[in-house]
Rosetta silent file (secondary structure, phi, psi, omega in degrees, C-alpha in Angstrom):
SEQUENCE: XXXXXXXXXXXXXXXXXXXXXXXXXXXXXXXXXXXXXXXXXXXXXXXXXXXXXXXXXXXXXXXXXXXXXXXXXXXXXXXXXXXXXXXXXXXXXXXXXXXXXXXXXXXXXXXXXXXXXXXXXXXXXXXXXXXXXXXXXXXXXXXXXXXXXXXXXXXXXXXXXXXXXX
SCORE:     score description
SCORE:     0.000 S_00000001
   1 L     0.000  134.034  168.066   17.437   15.389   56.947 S_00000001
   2 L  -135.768  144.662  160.709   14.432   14.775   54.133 S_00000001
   3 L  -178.320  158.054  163.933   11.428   15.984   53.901 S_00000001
   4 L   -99.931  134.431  179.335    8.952   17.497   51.545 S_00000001
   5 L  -108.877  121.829 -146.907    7.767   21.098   51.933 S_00000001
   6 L  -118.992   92.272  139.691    4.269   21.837   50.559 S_00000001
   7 L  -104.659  170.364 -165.695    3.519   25.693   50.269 S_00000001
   8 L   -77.655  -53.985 -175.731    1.010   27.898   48.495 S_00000001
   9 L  -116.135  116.938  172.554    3.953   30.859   48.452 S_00000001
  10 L   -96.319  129.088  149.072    7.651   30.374   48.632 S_00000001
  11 L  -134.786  147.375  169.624    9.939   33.485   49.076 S_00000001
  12 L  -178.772  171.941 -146.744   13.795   33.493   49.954 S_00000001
  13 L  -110.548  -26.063 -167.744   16.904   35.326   48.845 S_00000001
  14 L  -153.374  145.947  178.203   18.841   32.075   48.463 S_00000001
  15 E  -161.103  111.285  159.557   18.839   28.425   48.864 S_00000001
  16 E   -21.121   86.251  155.531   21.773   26.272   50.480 S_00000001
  17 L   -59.003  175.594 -171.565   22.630   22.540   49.934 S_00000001
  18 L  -103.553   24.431  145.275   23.956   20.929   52.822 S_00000001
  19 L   -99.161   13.428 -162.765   27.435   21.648   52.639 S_00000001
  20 L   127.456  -17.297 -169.561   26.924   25.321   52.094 S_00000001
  21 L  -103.792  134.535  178.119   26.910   26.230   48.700 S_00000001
  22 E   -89.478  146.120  160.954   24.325   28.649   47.367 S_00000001
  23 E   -53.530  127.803  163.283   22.146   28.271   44.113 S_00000001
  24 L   -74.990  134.349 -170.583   22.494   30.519   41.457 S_00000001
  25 L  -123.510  134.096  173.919   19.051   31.896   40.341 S_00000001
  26 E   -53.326  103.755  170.271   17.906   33.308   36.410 S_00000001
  27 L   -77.464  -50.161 -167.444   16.607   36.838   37.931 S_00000001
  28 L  -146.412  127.380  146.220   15.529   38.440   34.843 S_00000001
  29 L  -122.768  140.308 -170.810   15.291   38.332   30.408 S_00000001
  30 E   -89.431  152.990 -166.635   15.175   40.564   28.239 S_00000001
  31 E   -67.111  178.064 -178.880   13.162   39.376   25.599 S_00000001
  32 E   -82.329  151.832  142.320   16.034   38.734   22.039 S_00000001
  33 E  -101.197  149.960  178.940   16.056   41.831   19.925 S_00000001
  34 E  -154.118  156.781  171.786   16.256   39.883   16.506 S_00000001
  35 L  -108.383   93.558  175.802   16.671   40.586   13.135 S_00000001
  36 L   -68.432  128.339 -176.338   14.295   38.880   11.095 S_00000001
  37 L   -91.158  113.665  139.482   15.741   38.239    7.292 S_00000001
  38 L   -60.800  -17.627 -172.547   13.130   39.906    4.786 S_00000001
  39 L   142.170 -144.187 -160.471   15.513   39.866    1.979 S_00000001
  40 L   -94.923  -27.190  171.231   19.092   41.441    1.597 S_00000001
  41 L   -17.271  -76.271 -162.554   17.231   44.641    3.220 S_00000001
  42 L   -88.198   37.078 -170.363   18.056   43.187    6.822 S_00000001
  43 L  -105.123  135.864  141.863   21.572   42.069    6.170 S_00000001
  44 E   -97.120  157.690  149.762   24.803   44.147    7.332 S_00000001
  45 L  -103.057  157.230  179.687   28.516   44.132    5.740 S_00000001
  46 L   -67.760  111.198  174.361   31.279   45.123    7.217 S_00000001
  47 L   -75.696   37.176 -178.864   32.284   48.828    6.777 S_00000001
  48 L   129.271  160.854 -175.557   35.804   48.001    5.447 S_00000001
  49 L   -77.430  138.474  145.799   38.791   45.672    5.984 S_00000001
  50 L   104.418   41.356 -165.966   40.582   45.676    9.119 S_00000001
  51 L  -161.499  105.554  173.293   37.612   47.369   10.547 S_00000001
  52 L   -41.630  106.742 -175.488   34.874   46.689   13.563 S_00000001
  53 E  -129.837  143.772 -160.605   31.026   46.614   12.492 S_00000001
  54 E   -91.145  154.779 -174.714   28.451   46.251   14.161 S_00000001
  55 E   -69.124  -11.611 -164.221   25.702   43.129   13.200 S_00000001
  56 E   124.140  -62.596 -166.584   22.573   44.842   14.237 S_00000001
  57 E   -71.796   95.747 -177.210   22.187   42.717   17.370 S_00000001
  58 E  -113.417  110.417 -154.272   21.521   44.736   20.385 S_00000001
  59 E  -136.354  130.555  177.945   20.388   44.103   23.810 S_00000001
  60 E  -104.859  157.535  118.999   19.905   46.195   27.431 S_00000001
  61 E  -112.800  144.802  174.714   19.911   45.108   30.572 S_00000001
  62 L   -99.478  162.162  154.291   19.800   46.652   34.307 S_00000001
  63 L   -92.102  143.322  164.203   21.199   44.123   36.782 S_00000001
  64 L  -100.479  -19.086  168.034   19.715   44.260   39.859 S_00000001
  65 L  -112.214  171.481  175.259   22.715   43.583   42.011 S_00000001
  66 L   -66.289  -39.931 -156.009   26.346   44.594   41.449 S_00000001
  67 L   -75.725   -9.805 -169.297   27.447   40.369   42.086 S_00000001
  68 L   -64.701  168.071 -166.674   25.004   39.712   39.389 S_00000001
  69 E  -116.828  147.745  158.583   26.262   37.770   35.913 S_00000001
  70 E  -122.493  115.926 -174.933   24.747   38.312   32.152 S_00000001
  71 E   -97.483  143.695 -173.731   24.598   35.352   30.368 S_00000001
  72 E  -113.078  102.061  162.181   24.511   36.122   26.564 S_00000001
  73 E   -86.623  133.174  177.378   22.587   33.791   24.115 S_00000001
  74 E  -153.821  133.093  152.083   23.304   34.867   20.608 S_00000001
  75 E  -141.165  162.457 -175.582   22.740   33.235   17.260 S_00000001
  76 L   164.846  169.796 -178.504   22.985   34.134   13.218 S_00000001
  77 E  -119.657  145.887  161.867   24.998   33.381   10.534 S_00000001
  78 E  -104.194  110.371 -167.165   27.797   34.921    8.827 S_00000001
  79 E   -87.853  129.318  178.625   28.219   34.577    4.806 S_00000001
  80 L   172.510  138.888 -157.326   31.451   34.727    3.273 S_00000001
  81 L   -43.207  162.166 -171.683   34.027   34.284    0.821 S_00000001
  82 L   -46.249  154.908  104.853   36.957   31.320    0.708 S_00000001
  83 L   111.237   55.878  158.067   40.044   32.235    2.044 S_00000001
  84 E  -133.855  149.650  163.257   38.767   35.338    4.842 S_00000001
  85 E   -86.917  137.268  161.980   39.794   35.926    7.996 S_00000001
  86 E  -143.152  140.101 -154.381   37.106   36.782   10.367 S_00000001
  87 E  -127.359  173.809 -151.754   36.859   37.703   13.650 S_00000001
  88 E  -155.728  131.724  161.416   33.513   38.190   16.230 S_00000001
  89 E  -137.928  132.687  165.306   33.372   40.322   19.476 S_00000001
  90 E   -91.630  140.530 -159.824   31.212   40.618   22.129 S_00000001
  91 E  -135.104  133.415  173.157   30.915   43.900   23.380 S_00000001
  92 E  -104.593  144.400 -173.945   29.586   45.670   27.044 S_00000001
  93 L    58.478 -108.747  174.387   29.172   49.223   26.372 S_00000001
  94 L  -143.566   18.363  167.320   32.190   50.111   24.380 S_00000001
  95 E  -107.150  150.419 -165.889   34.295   47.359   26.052 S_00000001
  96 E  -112.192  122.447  174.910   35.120   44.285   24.240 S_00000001
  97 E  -156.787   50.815  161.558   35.065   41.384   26.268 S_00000001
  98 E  -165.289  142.078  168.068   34.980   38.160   24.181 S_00000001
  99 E  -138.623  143.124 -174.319   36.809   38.530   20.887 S_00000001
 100 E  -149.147  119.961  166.699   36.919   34.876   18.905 S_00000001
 101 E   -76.246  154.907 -177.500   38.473   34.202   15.497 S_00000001
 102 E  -137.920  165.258  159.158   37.630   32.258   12.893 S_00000001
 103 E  -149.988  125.367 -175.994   39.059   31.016    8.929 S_00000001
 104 E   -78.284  114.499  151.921   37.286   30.212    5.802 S_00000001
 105 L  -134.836  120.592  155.938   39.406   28.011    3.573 S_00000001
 106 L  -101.569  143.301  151.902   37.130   26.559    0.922 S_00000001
 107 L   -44.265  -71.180  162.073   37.694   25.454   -2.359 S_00000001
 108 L  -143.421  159.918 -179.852   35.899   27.882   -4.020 S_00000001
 109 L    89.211 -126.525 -172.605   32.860   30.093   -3.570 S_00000001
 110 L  -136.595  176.110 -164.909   31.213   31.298   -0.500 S_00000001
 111 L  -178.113  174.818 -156.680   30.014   29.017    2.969 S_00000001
 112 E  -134.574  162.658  178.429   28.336   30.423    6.031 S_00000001
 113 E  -142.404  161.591  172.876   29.721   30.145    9.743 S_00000001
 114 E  -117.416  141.074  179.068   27.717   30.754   12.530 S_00000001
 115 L   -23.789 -171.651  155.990   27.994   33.735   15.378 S_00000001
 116 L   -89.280  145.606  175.956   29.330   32.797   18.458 S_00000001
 117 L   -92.566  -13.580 -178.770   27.000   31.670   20.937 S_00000001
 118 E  -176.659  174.076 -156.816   26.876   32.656   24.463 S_00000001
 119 E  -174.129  112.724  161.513   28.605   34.188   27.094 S_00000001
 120 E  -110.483   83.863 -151.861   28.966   35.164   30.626 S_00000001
 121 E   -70.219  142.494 -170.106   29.771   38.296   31.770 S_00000001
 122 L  -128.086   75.053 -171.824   30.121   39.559   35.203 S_00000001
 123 L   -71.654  -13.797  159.144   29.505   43.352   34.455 S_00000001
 124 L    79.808   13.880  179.708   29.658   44.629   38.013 S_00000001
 125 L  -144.142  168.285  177.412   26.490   47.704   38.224 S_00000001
 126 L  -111.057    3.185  179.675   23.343   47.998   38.953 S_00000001
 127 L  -111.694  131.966 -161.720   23.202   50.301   35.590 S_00000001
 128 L    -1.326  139.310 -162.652   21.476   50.170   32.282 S_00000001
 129 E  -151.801   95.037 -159.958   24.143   47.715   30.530 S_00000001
 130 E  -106.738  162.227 -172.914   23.835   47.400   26.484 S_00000001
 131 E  -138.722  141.485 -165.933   25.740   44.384   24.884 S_00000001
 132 E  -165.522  156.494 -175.298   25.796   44.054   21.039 S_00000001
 133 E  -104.266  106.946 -177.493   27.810   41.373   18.472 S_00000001
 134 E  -134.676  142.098  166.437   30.361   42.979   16.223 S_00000001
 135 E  -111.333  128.601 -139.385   32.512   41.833   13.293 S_00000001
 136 E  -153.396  108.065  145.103   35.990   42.104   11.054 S_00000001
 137 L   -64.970   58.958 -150.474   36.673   41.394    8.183 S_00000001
 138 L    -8.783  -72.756 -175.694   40.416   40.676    7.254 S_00000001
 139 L  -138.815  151.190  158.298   40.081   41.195    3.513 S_00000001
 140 L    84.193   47.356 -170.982   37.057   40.490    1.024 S_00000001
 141 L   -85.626  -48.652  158.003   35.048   42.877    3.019 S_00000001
 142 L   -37.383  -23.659  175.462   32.272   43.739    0.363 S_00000001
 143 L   -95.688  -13.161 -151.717   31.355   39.790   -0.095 S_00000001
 144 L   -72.626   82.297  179.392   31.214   39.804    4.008 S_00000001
 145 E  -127.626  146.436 -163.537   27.437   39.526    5.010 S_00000001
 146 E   -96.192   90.678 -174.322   25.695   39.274    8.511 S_00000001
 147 L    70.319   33.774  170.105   22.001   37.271    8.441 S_00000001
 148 L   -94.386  143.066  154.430   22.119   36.905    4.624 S_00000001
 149 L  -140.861   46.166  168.580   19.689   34.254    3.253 S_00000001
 150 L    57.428 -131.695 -164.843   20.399   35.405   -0.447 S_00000001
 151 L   -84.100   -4.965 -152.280   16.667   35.289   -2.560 S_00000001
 152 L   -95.418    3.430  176.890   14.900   32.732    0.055 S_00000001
 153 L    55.471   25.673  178.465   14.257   35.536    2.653 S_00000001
 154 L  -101.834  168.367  159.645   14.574   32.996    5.779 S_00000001
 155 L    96.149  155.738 -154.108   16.842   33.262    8.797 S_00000001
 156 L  -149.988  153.495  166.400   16.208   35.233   11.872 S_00000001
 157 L  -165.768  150.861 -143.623   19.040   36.496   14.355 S_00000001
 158 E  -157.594  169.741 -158.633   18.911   37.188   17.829 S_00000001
 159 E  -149.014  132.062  147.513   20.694   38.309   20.993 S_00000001
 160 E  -118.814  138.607  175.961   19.227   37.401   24.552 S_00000001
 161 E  -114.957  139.708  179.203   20.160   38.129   27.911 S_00000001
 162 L  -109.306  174.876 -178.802   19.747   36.339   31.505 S_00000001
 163 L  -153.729  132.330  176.409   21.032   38.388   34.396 S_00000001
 164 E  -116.237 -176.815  176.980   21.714   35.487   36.983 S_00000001
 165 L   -80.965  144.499  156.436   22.501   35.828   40.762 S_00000001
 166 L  -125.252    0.000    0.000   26.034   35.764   41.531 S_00000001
C-alpha cells in the first residue's frame, strides 16, 4: 500500500510501519538550565578528594507516562591537573545511574576534558523527576574546576532533557 495523506490536522497516539513496530515520539523539553561562564564566579570545584560534587547543572522533568524515556543532553568542560583521576555521574533524584571514568596523564600542567554527553534513562513515573551532573576528584581536588575559562570569560554549560515515548 502507498499513498499520500494530505490533512490540515493530524492527531494519533502512535504510528505503525508495516510490520508492526511503533515510532517513538520527542513528547516534551525542558528548555537547558546552563551556566554561562562570567569569569571564575560561575565555576565549581570539587568539595574534597574522594568526594561527590555537584557541577551546577540541573534539570526537571514530569513524564507524562510511566513507559516514557529521558534522554539527557549535557555538555561543559572539566579543567584539571596531569596525573588525576576523575570520575562523572549522572544522577535521577539521589540515584546514580551513569557513573563514567576518566584519566589525565599529561606531561605537565593542566588540559580540559569534556562532560559526558547524553543519556537515556527510563525513570518509570509520571512525577516531577530532577537529573543533575556530578563529579570526583581522586586527588588534586583544589586545581579541579567545572566550566572554567580562566581570564577569557567564555564557555557556557548546559543540561537538557527530552522525555520520549516509550
Amino acid at each position: 500500500m502507498s499513498g499520500v495523506i494530505t490533512a490540515t490536522n493530524l492527531q494519533t497516539t502512535n504510528i505503525k510501519n508495516t510490520s508492526g513496530t511503533t515510532y517513538n515520539f520527542i513528547k516534551q523539553v525542558v528548555q537547558p538550565a546552563k551556566l554561562s561562564n562570567t569569569g571564575s564566579s560561575t565555576q565549581t570545584t570539587p568539595t574534597g578528594n574522594a568526594t561527590w560534587s555537584d557541577t551546577g547543572l540541573t534539570a526537571a522533568i514530569t513524564p507524562s507516562s510511566s513507559s516514557s524515556k529521558v534522554l539527557i543532553f549535557c555538555n561543559g568542560l572539566f579543567y584539571l591537573r596531569r596525573n588525576e583521576e576523575i570520575r562523572f555521574r549522572f544522577m535521577r533524584d539521589s540515584t546514580a545511574i551513569l557513573t563514567m571514568c576518566g584519566y589525565a596523564e599529561t606531561s605537565d600542567g593542566f588540559f580540559t576534558m569534556t562532560a559526558p554527553s547524553g543519556y537515556m534513562d527510563s525513570p518509570s513515573t509520571t512525577s516531577a523527576t530532577t537529573y543533575k551532573l556530578q563529579f570526583y576528584a581522586q586527588s588534586e581536588y583544589a586545581s579541579m574546576r567545572f566550566n572554567y575559562s580562566g581570564t577569557s570569560s567564555l564557555g557556557e554549560a548546559s543540561i537538557t532533557l527530552l522525555e520520549v515515548a516509550g
